[in-house]
N, CA, C and O of each residue as an XYZ file, in Angstrom:
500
protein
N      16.897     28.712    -11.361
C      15.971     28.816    -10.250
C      16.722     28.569     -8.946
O      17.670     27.787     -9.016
N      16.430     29.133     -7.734
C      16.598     29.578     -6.601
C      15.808     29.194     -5.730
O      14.754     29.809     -5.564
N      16.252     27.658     -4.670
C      15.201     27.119     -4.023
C      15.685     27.861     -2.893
O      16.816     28.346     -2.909
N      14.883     27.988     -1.878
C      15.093     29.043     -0.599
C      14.196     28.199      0.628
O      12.976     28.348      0.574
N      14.672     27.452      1.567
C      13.836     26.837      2.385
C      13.604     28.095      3.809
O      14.488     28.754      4.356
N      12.654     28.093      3.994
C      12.017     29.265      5.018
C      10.929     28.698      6.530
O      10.084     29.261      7.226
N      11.638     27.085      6.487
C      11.297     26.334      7.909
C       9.931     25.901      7.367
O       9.828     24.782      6.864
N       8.741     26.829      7.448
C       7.487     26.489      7.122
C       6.986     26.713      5.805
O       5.758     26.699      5.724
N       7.459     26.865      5.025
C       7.314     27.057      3.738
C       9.096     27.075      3.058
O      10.255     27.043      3.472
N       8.183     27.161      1.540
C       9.673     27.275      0.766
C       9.119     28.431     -0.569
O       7.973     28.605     -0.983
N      10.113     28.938     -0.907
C       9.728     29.855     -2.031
C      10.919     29.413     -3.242
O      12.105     29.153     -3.040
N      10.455     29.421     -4.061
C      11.331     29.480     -5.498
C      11.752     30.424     -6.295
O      10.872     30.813     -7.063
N      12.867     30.993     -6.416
C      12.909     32.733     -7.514
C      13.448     31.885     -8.972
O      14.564     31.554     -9.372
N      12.098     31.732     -9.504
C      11.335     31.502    -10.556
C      12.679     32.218    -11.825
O      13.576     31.694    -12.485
N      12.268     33.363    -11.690
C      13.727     34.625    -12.437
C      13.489     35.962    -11.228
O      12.880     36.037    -10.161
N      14.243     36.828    -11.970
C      14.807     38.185    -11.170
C      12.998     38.714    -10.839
O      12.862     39.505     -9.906
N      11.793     38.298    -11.549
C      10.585     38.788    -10.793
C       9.686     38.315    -10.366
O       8.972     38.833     -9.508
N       9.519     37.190    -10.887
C       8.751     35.564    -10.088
C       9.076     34.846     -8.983
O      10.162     34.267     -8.958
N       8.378     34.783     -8.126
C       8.564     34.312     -7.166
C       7.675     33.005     -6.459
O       6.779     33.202     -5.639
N       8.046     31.792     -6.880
C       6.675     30.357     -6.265
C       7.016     30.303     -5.107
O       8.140     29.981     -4.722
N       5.995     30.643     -4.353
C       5.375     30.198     -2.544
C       4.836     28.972     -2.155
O       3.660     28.697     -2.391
N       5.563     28.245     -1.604
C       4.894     26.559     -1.319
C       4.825     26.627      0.269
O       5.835     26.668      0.972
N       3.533     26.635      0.754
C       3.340     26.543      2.387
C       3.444     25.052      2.772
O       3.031     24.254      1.931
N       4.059     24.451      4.211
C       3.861     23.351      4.303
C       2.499     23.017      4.576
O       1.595     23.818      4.814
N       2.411     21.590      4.515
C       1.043     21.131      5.460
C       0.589     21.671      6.702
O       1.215     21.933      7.729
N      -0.898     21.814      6.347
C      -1.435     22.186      8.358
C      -0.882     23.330      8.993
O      -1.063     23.410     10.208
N      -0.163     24.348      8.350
C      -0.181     25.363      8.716
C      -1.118     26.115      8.817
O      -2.243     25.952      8.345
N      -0.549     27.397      9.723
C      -1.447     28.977      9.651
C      -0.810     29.931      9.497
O      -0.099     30.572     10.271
N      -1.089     30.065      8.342
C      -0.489     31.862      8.283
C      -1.363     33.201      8.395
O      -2.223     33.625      7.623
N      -0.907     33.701      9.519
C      -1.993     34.626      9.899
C      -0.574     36.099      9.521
O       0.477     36.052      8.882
N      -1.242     37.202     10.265
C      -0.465     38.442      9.912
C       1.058     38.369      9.987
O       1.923     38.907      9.295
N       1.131     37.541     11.036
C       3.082     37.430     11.507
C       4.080     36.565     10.372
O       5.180     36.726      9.842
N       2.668     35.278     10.351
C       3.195     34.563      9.214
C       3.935     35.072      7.918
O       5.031     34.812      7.423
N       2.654     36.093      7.491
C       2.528     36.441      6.034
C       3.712     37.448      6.163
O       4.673     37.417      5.394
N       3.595     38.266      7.095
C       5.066     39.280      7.778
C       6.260     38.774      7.261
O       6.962     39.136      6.317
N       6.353     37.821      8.110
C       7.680     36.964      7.913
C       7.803     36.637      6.403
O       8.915     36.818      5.906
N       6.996     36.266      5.759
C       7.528     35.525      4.187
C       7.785     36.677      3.444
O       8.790     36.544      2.745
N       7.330     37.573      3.364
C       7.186     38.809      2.701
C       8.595     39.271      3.004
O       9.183     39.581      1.967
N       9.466     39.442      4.323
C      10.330     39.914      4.802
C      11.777     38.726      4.264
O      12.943     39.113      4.183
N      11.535     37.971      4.103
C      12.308     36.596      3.430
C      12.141     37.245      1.998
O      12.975     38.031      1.549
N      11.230     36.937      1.449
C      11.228     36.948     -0.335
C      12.150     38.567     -0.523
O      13.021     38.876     -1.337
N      11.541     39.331      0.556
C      12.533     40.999      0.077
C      13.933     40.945      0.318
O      14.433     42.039      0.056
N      14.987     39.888      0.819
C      15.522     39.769      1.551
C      16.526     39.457     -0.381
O      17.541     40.053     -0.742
N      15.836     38.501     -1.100
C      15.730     37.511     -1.748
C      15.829     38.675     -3.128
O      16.917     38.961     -3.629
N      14.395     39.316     -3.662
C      14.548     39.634     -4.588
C      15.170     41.206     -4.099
O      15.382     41.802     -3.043
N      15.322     41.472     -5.712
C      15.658     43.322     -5.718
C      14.647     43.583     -6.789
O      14.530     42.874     -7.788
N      13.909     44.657     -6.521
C      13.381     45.826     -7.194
C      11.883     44.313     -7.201
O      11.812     43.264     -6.561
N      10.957     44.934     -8.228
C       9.243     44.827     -8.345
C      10.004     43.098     -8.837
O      11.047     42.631     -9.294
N       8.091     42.485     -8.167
C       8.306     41.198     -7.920
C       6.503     41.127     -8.357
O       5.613     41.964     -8.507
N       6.614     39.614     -8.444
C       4.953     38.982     -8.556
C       5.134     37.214     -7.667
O       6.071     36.421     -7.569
N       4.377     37.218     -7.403
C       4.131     35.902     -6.390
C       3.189     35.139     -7.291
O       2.242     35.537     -7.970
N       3.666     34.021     -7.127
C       2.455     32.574     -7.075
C       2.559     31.612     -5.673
O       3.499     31.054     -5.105
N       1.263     31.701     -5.445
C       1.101     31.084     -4.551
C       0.727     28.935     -4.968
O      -0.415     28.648     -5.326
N       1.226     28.396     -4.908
C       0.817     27.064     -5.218
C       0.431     26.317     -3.539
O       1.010     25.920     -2.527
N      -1.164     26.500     -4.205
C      -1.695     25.670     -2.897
C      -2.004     24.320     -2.967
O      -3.152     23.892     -2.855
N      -0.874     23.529     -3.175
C      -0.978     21.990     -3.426
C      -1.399     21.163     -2.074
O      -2.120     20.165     -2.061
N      -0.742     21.845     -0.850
C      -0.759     21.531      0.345
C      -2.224     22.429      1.299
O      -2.643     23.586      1.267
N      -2.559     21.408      1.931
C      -4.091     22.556      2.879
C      -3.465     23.142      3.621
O      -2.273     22.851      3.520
N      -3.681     23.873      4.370
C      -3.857     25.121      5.632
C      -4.139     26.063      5.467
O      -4.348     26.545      4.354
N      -4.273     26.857      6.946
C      -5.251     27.510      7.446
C      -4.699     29.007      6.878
O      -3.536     29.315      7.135
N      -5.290     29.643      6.342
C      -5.176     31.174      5.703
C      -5.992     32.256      6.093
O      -6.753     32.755      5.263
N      -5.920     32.777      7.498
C      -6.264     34.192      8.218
C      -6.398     35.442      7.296
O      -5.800     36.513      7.401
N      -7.732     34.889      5.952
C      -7.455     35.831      4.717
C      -7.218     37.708      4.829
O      -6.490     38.472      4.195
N      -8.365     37.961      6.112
C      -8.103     39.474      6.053
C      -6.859     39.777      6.653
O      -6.306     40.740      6.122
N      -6.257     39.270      7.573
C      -4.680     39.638      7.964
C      -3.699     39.072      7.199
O      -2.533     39.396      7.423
N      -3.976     38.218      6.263
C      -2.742     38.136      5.229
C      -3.044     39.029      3.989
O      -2.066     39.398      3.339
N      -4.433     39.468      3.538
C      -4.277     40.557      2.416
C      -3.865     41.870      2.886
O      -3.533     42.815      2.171
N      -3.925     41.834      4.364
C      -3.827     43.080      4.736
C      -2.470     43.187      4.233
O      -2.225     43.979      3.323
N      -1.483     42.391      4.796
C      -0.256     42.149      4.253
C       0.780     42.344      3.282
O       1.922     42.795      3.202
N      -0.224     41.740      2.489
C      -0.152     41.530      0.700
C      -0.240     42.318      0.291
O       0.498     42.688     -0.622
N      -1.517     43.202      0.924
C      -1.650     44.860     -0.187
C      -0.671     45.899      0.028
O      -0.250     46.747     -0.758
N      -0.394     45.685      1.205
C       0.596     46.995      1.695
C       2.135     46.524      1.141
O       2.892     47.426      1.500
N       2.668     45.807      0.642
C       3.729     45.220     -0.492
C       3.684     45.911     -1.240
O       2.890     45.641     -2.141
N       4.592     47.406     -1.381
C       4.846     48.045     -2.360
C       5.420     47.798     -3.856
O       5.102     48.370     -4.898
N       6.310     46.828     -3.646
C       7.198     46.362     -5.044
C       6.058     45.018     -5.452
O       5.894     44.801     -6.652
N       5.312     44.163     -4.452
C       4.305     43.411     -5.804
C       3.732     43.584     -6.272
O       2.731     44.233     -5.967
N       3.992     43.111     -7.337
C       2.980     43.831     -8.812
C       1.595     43.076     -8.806
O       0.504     43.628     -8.949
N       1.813     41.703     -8.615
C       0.564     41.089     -9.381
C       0.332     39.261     -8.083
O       1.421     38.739     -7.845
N      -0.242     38.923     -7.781
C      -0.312     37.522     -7.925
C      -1.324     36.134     -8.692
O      -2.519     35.903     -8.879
N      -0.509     35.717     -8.859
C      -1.224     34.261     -9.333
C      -1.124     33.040     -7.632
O      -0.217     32.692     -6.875
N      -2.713     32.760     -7.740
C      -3.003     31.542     -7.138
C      -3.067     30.358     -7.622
O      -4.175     30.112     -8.098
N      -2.140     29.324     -7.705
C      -2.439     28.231     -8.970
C      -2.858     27.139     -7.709
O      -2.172     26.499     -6.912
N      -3.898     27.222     -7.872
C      -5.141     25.691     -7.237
C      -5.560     24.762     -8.259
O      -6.250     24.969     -9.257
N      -4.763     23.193     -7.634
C      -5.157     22.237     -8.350
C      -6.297     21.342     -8.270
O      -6.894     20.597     -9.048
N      -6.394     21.712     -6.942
C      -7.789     21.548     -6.387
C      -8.770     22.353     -6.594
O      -8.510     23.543     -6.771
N     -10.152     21.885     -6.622
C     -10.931     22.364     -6.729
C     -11.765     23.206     -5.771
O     -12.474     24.144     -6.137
N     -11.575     22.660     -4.114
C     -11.660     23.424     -2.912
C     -11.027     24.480     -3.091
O     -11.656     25.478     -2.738
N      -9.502     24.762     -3.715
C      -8.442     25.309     -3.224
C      -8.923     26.711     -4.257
O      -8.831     27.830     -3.754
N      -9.334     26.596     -5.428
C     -10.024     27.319     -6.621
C     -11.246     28.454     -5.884
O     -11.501     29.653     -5.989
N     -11.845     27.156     -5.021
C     -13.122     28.157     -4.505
C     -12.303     29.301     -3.672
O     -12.546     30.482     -3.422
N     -11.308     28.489     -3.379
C     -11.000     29.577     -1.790
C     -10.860     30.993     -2.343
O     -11.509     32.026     -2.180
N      -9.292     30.525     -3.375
C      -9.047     32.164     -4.441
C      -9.833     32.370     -4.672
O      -9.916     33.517     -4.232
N     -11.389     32.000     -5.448
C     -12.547     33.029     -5.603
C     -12.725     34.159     -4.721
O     -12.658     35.366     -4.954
N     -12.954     33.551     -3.713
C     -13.253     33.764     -2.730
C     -12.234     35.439     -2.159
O     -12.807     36.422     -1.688
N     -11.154     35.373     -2.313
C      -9.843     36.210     -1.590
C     -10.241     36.732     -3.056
O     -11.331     37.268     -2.855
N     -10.036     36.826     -4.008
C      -9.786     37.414     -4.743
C     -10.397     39.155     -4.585
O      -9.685     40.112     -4.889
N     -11.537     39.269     -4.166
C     -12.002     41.148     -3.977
C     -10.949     41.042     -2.881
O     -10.698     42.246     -2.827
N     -10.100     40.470     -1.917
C      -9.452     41.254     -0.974
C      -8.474     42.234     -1.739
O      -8.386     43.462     -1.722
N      -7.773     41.262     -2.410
C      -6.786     42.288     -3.119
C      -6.671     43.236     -3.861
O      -7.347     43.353     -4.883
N      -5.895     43.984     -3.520
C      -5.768     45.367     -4.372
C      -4.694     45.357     -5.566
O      -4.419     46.270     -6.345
N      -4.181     44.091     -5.486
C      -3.155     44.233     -6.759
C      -3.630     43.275     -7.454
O      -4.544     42.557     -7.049
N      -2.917     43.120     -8.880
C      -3.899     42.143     -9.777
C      -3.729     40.504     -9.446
O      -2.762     39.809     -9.138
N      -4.884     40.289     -9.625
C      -4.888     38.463     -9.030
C      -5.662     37.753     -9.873
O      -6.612     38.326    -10.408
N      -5.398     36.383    -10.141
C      -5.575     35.582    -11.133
C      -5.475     34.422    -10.743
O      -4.289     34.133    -10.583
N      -6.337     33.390    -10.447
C      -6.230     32.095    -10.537
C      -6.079     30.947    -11.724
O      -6.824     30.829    -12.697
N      -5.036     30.209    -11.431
C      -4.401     28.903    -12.534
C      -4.790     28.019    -12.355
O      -5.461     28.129    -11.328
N      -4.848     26.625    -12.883
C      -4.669     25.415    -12.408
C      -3.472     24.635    -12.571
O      -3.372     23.461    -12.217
N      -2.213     25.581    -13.329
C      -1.041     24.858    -13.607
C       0.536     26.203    -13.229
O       0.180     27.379    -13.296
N       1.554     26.044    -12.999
C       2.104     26.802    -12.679
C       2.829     27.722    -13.723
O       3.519     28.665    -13.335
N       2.629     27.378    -15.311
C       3.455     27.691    -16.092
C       2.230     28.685    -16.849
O       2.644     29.500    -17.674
N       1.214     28.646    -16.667
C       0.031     29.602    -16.970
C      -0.163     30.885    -16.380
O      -0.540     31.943    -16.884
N       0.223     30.542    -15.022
C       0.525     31.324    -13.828
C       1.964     32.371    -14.214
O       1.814     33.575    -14.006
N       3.018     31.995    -14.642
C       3.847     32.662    -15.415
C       3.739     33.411    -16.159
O       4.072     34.596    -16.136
N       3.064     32.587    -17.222
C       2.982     33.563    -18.765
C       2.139     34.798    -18.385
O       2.330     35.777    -19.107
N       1.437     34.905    -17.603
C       0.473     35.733    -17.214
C       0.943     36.999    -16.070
O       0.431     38.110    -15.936
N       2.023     36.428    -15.369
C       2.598     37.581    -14.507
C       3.680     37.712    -15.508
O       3.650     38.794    -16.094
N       4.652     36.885    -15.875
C       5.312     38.026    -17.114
C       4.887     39.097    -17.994
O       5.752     39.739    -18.591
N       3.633     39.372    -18.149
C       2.677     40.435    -19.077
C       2.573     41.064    -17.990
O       3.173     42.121    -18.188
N       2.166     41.058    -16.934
C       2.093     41.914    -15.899
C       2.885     43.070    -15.847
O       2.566     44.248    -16.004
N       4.483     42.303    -15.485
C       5.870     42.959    -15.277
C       6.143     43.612    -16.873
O       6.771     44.669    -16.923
N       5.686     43.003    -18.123
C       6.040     43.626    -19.072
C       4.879     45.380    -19.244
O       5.253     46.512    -19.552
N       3.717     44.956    -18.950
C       2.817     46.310    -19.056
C       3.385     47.261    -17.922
O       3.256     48.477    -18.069
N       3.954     46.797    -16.895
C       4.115     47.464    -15.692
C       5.386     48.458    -16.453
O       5.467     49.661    -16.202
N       6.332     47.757    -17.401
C       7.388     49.012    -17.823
C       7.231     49.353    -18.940
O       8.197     49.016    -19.625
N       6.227     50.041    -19.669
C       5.788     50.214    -21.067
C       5.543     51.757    -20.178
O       5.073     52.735    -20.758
């Protein structure tokens, strides 16, 4: 694994298609935000990727300008939201019709895995 610090967040390359997103505290990620991480992680991986987002930490998430974001991400395949919280659970309910690629909420990060690895495996069948 591949820790990658990105000032306001940090991302982890999990393997060559996983990718864990940790936002700091009290942030906002609005369109520029989400811009920027997206432009980091491509920087990072090569070829099709899947994100987990781990929202252990609160802040502020500008949902229609960050799915806008998210959807237009040609190489991601899939994300997992792993909320350990129970606020944090409602929220992904919540985002979940934004997206156009497949999305799935966890409560643990290794569930969140097994589940985008099937992703990336149906994706090359």
């Amino acid at each position: 694994m591949k820790n990658i610090d990105l000032g306001t967040a940090q991302i982890t390359l999990i393997d060559e298609c996983i990718v864990l997103f940790e936002a700091d505290p009290d942030l906002v990620i609005d369109k520029r935000a989400a811009t920027d991480f997206y432009h980091a992680i491509n920087q990072h991986v090569t070829g099709d990727y899947s994100l987990i987002i781990h929202r252990k930490h609160k802040y502020q998430l500008l949902r229609m300008e960050v799915f806008g974001v998210m959807n237009s991400q040609e190489r991601l395949v899939g994300m997992a939201i792993v909320a350990p919280r129970n606020t944090a659970k409602k929220m992904a309910d919540i985002e979940a019709p934004l997206s156009q690629k497949p999305f799935a909420t966890f409560s643990n990060i290794d569930d969140a895995i097994v589940w985008l690895k099937t992703l990336h495996d149906n994706s090359r069948e």
